[in-house]
C-alpha positions in Angstrom: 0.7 49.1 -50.4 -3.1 48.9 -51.5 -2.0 45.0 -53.1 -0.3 44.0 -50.0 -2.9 45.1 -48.1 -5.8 42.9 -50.5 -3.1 39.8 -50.0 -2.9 40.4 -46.2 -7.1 40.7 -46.0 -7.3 37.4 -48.3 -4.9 35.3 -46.7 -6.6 36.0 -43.4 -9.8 35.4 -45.1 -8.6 31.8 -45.9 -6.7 31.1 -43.0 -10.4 31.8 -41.2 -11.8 29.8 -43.8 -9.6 27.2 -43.2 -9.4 27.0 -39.9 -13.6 26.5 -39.8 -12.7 23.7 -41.7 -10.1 22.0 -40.0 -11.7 22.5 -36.5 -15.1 20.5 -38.2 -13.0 17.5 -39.3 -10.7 17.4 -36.6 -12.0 19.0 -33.4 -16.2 19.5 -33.5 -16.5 15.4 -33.1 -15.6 16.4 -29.2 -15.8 19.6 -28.5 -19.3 20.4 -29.9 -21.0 17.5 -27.8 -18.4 17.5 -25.2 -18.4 14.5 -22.6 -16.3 14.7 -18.9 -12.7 16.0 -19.5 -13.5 17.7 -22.9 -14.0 21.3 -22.4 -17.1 22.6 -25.0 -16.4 25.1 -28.0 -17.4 27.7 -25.9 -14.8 27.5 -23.6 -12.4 26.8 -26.2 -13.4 30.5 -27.8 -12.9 32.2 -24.3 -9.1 31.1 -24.1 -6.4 33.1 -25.5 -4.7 31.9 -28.6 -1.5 31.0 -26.9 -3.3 28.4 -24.9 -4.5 26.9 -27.3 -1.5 26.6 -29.7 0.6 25.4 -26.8 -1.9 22.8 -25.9 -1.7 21.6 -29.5 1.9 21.5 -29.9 3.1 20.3 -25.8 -0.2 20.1 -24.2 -3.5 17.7 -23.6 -3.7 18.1 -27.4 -0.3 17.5 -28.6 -1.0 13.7 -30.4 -3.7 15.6 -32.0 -1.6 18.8 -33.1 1.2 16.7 -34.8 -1.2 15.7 -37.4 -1.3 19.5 -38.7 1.4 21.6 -40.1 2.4 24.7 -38.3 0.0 26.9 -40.9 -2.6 24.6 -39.6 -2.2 24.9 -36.4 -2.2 28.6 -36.5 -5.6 28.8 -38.7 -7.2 26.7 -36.1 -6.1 28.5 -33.3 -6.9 32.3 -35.1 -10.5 30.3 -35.7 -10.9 29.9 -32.4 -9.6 31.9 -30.2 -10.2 35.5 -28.9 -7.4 37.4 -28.0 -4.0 38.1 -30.3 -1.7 35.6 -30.7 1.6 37.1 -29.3 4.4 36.6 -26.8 4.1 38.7 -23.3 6.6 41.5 -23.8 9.0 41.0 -21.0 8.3 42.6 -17.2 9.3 46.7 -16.9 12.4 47.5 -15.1 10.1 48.6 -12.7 8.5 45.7 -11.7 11.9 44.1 -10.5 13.2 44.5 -6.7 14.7 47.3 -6.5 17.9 45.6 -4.1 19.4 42.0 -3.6 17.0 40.1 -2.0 17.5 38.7 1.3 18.8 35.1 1.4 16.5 32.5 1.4 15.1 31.3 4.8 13.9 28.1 5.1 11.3 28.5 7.9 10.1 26.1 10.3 6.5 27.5 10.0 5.9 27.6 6.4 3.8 26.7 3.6 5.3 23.3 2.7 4.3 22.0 -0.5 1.1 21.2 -2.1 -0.7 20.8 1.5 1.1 22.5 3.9 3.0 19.9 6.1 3.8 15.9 4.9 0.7 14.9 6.2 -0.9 16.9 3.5 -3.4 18.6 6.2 -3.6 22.3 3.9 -4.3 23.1 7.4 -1.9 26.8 8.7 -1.2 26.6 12.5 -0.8 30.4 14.3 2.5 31.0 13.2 2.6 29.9 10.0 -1.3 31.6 9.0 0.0 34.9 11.1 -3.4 36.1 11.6 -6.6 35.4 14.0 -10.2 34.9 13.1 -10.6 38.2 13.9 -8.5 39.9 11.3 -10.7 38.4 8.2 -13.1 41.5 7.8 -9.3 43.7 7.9 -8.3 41.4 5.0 -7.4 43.4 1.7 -5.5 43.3 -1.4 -1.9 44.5 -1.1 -0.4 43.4 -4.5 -1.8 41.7 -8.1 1.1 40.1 -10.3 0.1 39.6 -14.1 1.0 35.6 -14.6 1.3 36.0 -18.5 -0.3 37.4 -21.2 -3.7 35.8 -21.7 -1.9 32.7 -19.5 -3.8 31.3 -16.2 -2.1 29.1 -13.5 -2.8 25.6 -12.1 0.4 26.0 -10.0 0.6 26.5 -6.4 3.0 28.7 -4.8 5.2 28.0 -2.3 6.5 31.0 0.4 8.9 31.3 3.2 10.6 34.1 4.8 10.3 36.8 2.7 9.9 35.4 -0.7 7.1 33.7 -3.1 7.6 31.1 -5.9 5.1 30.8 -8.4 5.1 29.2 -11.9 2.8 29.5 -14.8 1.3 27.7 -17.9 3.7 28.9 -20.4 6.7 28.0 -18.2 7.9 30.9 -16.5 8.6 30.8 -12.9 8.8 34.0 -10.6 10.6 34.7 -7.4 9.2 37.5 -5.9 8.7 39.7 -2.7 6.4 38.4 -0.1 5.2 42.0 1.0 5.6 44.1 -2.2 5.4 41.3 -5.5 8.4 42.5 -6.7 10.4 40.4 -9.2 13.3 39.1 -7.7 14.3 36.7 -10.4 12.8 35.0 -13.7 13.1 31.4 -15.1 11.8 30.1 -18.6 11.4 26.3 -18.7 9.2 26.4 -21.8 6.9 23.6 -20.7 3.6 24.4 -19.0 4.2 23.9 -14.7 0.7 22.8 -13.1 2.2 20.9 -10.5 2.6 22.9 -7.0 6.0 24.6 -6.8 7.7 23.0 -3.2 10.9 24.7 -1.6 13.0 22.6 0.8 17.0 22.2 0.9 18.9 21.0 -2.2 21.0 18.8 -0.5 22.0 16.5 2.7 23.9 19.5 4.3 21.1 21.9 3.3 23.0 24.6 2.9 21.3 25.8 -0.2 17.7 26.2 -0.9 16.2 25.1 -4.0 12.9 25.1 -5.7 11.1 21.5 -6.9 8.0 21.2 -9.4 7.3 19.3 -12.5 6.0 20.0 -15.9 3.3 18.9 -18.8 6.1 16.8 -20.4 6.9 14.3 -17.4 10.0 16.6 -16.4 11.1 17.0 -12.9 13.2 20.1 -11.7 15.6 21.4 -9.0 16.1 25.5 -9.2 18.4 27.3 -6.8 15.7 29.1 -4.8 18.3 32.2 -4.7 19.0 32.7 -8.4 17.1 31.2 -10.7 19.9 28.7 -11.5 19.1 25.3 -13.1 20.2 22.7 -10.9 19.0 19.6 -12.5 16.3 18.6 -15.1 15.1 14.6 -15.3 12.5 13.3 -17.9 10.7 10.9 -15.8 8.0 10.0 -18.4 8.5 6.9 -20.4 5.0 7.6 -22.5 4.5 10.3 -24.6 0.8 11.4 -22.8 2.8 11.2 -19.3 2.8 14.5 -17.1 3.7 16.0 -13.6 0.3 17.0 -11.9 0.9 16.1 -8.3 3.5 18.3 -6.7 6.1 16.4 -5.5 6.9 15.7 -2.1 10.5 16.3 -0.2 11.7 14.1 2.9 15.5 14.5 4.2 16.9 14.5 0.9 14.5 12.0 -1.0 11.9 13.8 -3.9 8.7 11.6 -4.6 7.4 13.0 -7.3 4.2 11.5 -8.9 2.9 11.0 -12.7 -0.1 11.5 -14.2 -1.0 11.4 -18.1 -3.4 12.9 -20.7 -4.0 9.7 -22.6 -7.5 9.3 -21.3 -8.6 12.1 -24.0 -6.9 10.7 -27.2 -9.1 7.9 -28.0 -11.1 10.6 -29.1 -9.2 9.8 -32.3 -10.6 6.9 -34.2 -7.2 5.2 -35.2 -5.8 5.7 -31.9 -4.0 2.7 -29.9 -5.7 2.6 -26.5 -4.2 2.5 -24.0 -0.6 2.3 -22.5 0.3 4.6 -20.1 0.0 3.6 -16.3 0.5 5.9 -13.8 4.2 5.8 -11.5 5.9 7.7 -8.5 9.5 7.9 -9.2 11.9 8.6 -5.5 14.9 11.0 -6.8 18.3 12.4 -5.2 16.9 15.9 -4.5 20.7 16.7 -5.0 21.5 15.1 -8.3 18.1 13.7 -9.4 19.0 10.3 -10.3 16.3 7.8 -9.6 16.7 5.5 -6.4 13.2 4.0 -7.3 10.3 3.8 -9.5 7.1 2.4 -9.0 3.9 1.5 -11.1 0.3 1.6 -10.1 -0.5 -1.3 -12.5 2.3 -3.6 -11.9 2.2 -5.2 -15.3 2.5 -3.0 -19.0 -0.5 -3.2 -20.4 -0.8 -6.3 -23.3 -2.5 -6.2 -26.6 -6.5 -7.4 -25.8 -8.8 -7.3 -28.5 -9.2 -5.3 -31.6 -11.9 -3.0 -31.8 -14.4 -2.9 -34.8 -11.9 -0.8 -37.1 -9.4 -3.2 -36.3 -7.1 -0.6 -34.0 -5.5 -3.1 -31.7 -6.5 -2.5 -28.3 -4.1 -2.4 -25.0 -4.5 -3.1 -20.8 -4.8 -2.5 -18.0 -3.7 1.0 -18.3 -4.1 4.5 -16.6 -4.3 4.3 -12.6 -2.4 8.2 -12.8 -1.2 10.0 -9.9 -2.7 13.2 -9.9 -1.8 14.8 -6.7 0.6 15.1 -3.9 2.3 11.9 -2.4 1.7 12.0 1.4 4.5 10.9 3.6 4.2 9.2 7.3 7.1 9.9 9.7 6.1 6.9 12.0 6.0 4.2 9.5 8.5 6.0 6.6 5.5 5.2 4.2 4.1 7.0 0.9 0.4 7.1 0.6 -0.8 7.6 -3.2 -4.3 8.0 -4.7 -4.8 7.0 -8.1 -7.3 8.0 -11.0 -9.4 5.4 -13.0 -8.3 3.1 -15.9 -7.8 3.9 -19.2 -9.0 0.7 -20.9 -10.3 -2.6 -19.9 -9.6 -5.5 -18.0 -9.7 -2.9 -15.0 -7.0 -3.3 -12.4 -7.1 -3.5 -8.8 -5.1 -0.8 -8.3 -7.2 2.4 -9.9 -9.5 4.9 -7.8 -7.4 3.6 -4.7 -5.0 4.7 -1.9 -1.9 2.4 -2.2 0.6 2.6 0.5 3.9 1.9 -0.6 7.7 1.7 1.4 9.1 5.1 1.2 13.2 3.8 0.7 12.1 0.7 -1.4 8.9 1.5 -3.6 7.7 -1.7 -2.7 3.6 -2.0 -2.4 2.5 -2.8 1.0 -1.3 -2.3 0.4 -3.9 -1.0 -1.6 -7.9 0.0 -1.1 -10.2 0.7 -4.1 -13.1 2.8 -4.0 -14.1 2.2 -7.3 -14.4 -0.8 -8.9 -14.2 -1.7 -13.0 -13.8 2.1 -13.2 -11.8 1.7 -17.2 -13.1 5.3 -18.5 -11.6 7.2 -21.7 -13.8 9.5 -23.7 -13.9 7.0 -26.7 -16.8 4.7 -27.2 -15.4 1.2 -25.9 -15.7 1.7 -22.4 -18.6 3.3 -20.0 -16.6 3.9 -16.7 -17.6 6.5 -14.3 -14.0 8.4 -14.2 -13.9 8.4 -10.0 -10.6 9.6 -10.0 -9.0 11.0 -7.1 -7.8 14.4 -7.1 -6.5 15.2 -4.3 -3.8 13.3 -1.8 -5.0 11.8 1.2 -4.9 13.7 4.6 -3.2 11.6 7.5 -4.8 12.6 10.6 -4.1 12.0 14.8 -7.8 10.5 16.4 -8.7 11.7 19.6 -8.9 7.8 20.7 -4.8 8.0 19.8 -5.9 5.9 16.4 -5.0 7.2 13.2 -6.4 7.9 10.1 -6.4 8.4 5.7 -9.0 11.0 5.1 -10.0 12.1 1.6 -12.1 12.9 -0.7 -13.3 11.3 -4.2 -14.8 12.0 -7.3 -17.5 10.0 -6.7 -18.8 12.6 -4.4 -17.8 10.4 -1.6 -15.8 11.0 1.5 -13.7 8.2 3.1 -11.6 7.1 6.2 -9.3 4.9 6.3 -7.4 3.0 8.9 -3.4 3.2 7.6 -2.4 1.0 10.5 -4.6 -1.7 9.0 -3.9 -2.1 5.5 -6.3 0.9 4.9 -9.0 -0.7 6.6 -12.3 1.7 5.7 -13.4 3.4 8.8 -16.4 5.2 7.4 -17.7 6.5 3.9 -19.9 9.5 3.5 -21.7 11.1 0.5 -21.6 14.3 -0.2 -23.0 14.6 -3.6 -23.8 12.8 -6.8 -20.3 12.9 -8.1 -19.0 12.7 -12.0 -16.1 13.7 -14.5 -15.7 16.7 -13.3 -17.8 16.8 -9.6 -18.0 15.4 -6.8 -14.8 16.2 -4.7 -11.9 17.8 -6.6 -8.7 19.1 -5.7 -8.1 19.2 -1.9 -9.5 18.5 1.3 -8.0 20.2 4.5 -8.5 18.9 8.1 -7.3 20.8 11.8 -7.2 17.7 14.1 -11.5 17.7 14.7 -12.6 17.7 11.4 -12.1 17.6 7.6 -13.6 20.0 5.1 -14.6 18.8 2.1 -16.0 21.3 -0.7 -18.1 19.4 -3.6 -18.2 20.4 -7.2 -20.8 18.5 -8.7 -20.1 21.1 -11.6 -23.2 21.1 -13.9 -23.8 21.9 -17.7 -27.0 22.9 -19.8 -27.5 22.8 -23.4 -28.5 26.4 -25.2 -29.8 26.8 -28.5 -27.0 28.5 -31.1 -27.3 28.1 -34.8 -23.1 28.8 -35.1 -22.4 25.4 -32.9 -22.5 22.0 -34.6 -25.6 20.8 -33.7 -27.5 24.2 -33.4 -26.7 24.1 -29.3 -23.5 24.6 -27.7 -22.8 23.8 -23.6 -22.2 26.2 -20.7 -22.3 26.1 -17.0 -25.4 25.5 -14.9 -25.5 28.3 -12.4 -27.9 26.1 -10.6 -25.9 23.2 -10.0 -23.0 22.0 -7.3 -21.2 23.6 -5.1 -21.3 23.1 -1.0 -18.9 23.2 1.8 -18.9 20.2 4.6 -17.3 19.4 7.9 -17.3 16.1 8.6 -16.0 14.4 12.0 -12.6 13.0 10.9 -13.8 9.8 14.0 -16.7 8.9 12.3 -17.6 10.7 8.9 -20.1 12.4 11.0 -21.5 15.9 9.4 -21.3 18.6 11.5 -22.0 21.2 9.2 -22.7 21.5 5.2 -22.6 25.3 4.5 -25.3 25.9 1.4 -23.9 26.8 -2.4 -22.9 30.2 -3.4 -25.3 31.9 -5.9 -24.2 32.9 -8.7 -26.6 35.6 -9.1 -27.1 37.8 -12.7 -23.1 36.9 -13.8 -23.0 35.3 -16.8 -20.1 31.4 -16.9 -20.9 31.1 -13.5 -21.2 28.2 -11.6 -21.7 27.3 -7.8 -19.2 24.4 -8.0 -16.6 24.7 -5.4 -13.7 22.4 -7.2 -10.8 24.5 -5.5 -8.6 22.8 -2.8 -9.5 23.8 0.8 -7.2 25.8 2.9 -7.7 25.6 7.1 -6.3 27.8 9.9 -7.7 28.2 13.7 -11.3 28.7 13.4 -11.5 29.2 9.7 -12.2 27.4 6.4 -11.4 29.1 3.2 -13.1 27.6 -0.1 -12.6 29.6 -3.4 -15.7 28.8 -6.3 -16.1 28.8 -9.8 -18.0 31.9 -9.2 -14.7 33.7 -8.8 -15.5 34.5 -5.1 -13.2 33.3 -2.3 -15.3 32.4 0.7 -13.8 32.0 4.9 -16.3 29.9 6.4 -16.2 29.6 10.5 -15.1 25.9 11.4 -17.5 25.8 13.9 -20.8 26.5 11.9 -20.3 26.9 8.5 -21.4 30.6 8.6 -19.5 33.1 5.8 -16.9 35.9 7.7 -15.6 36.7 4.6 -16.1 37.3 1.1 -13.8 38.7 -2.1 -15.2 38.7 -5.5 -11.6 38.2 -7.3 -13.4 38.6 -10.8 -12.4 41.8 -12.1 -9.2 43.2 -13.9 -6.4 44.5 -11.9 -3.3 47.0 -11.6 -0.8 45.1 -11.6 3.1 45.6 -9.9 4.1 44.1 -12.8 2.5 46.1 -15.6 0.6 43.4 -17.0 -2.8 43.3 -17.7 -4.4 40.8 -15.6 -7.8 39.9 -14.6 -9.1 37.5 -12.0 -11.9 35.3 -12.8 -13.2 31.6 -12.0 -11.3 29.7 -8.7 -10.1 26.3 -9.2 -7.2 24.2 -8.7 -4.8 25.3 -6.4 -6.0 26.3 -3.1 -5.2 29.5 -1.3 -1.9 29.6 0.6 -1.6 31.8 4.3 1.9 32.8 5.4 3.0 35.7 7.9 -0.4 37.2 7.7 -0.9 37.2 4.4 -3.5 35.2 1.8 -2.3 34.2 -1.5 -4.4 32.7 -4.6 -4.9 32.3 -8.4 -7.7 33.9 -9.5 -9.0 32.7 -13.2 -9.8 28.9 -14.8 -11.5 29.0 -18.3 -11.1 25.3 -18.8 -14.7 24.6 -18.5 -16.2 27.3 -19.8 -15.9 29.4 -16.4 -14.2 32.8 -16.3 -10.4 33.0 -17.7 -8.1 34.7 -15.8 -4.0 35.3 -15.4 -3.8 37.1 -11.7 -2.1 35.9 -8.5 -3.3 38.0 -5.5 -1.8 38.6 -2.5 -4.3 40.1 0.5 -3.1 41.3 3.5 -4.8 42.5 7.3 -5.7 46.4 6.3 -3.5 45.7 3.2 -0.7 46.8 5.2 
């Protein structure tokens, strides 16, 4: 027993040994001196192991991870990370619902995918948002559900009726009680879901409801909202980097589901071939998933251009990725897409821009770019800004019977756009510096005056520490970004810009407010990186509420769960109740693996 016990101790001691090693010849080159998308050692040691292997074997770091055996892997990952590498034992019996669910109702008033309604407004009218103003100091928590072992959650949940939908980073999704969390039915797609869950009808006759969201391998699904049942699966990636980000979008029977790709990070890898993704939205049968169309952001594939000075043949235009919600007007039966940057040079004309295209043909009516030249990759061949766009454009009524494309940019910008005249710009408006990871992030929300716009101008500062690479390692500046604006959705006009938060004494804190912005009557809600959830009056920016969500939780079902940093996916209002994610470690902000669901008086 004593021997096996010395070989147990020893092999460890290698592995650990090993692992050091491996992670300086294969990982400190970016994560040590981190630029834009690359999150810094530190963060890396605050994830959980099981995030990290799965980002090495299906993830962001999956070209990287198939250069090292499986022993390999697992050294790295036990070098880093901080918690036990080990599969989430499976939900009590407890935590299931107790009776047969009721049957799934497809409500008029209800959350509708990734911003509320087609016209991607992430705005809740009265019926939908169930509550007043007046009930936010009432608000309280009424359930936590544990979202996986060590696991946190990009993915937005979807509710109607009585029943939630929600999805995680290790590829289970959840059914569960609106008013109690209760599980009413589990689903393992083993592929990380970021993408926004959306519930609509599975078919013309819409008799049954299904469930539609896309994973971190370019796969689209359709899930019988009742059971849990697979209807359909599609791989809609053609290029190995390609991903579902955006959620997708469902219009009497037609899915528009939008793709996105991690390719921008592997020319971190000397020998690697950039760059050949471009980003696509593909319209599917909602009942059978076949494709009806698919379209490309760069209309060409990307040609061989020069070599670079190790002779790695070089590839473009590439990128222009769809990372967010298509957004679909009734009148003209038109998609409106933004796009992200290029990967590699020549630059098209078709990155950081809002392209219109037919909604039953694909076809490209117009385009508008923000940003131009923007070919950015965190290699050392090109020196673009990365100006993506994050977040889906908002279409909007005037009060001059006009309409208009709001949204907001990485650049820290704010546009408007005329979509009756080939996105003819009706006014621009800083808001911040901008950057990789600032300026405006996820979502923008807008209630027919104005649109609120949170900045993240997220900031970083170097700190002395003999154990990193270069004697400092990076973590956030609590003195930098954040900020919540209403602007005039007319003009671009502020009428508000409610201060940062302050991050105070807590330690991986930041003020950035990268979260998407929800709306009801009277009230803005914008969650931080400070783990707070803020409602902000429309009318003068002032707070009426505030919920530190950092803190561990009792869960319903009997996981341990904390909350931490707020990113990503917005909060979702339904029947008088709030739901959000709470925890985003990416960046070296708090980790966390909680939804939360708050009700008036927790009742």
């Amino acid at each position: 027993m004593k021997a096996l016990l010395v070989f147990v101790l020893c092999t460890a001691t290698a592995l650990a040994q090993d692992g050091a090693a491996l992670f300086k010849t294969h990982c400190a080159m970016c994560h040590d001196t981190p630029q834009q998308h690359v999150p810094p050692t530190s963060a890396l040691r605050a994830m959980p192991r099981i995030a990290i292997l799965q980002s090495l074997q299906t993830g962001s770091m999956k070209t990287q991870g198939a250069a090292l055996s499986s022993n390999e892997q697992d050294a790295l990952v036990k070098y880093l990370a901080s918690t036990m590498l080990k599969t989430a034992a499976p939900p009590p019996a407890t935590a299931f619902c107790p009776a047969t669910a009721s049957a799934i109702s497809l409500e008029t008033h209800r959350w509708k995918g990734w911003g509320a309604d087609y016209a991607n407004s992430r705005f809740a009218d009265a019926k939908t948002a169930g509550m007043t103003a007046a009930d936010l100091p009432r608000l309280k928590l009424k359930w936590a559900f544990g979202l996986g072992e060590g696991v946190s959650t990009h993915s937005q949940v979807a509710v109607s009726g009585d029943h939630v939908f929600a999805a995680n980073l290790t590829g289970q999704v959840y059914a569960l009680d609106a008013r109690s969390g209760c599980i009413q039915w589990t689903l393992d797609v083993a592929k990380a879901v970021r993408s926004a869950v959306v519930l609509g009808p599975a078919g013309p006759d819409g008799k049954q409801s299904a469930l539609y969201f896309g994973d971190a391998e370019a796969n689209a699904y359709s899930v019988d909202a009742s059971t849990g049942k697979l209807l359909w699966k599609v791989h809609l990636g053609d290029h190995p980097a390609a991903m579902i980000t955006g959620a997708p979008v469902l219009h009497e029977g037609v899915l528009y589901v939008p793709l996105s790709s991690f390719e921008e990070v592997l020319p971190g890898s000397p020998k690697y071939e950039c760059c050949t993704f471009r980003g696509s939205v593909a319209a599917l049968d909602a009942a059978t998933g076949t494709t009806i169309w698919k379209t490309y952001t760069i209309a060409d594939p990307p040609q061989p251009t020069e070599k670079d000075k190790n002779g790695v043949q070089l590839h473009g235009p590439s990128g222009a990725g769809v990372w967010s919600a298509p957004t679909y007007d009734e009148k003209l039966n038109v998609l409106y897409v933004a796009t992200g940057d290029n990967y590699s040079e020549p630059a098209s004309l078709t990155s950081d821009a809002v392209l219109a295209l037919d909604a039953k043909t694909g076809k490209l009516l117009w385009t508008k770019q923000m940003t131009t030249g923007d070919a950015f990759n965190i290699g050392p061949l090109v020196n673009g800004r990365d100006f993506d766009f994050g977040q889906p454009p908002i279409l909007v009524n005037l009060a001059n019977g006009h309409r208009a494309l709001v949204i907001g940019q990485k650049s820290g910008v704010a546009h408007g756009l005329d979509p009756d005249r080939q996105g003819e710009i009706l006014w621009q408006t800083r808001l911040g510096k901008g950057g990789a990871l600032g300026g405006i992030q996820w979502g923008s929300a807008a209630d027919g005056a104005n649109m609120y716009a949170a900045l993240s101008d997220i900031g970083f500062r170097a700190v002395k520490d003999a154990t990193a690479g270069e004697g400092n390692r990076s973590e956030l500046d609590p003195t930098r970004g954040g900020g919540l604006f209403a602007l005039r959705l007319a003009t671009g006009e502020k009428v508000w810009a409610a201060p940062p938060p302050d991050c105070g004494e807590r330690k991986h804190c930041s003020p950035a407010q990268s979260q998407a912005v929800t709306a009801m009557a009277g009230v803005v809600f914008s969650g931080s990186v400070d783990g707070h959830l803020r409602a902000y009056s429309a009318a003068t920016g002032q707070v009426l509420w505030d919920v530190d969500t950092a803190r561990e939780y009792e869960t319903v079902n009997g996981q341990t769960a904390n909350g931490g940093s707020l990113d990503g996916a917005g909060p979702v209002l339904h029947r008088g109740m709030l739901y959000v994610n709470s925890g985003y470690g990416q960046w070296g902000g708090m980790p966390g693996n909680v939804l939360l669901a708050y009700s008036v008086d927790g009742k």
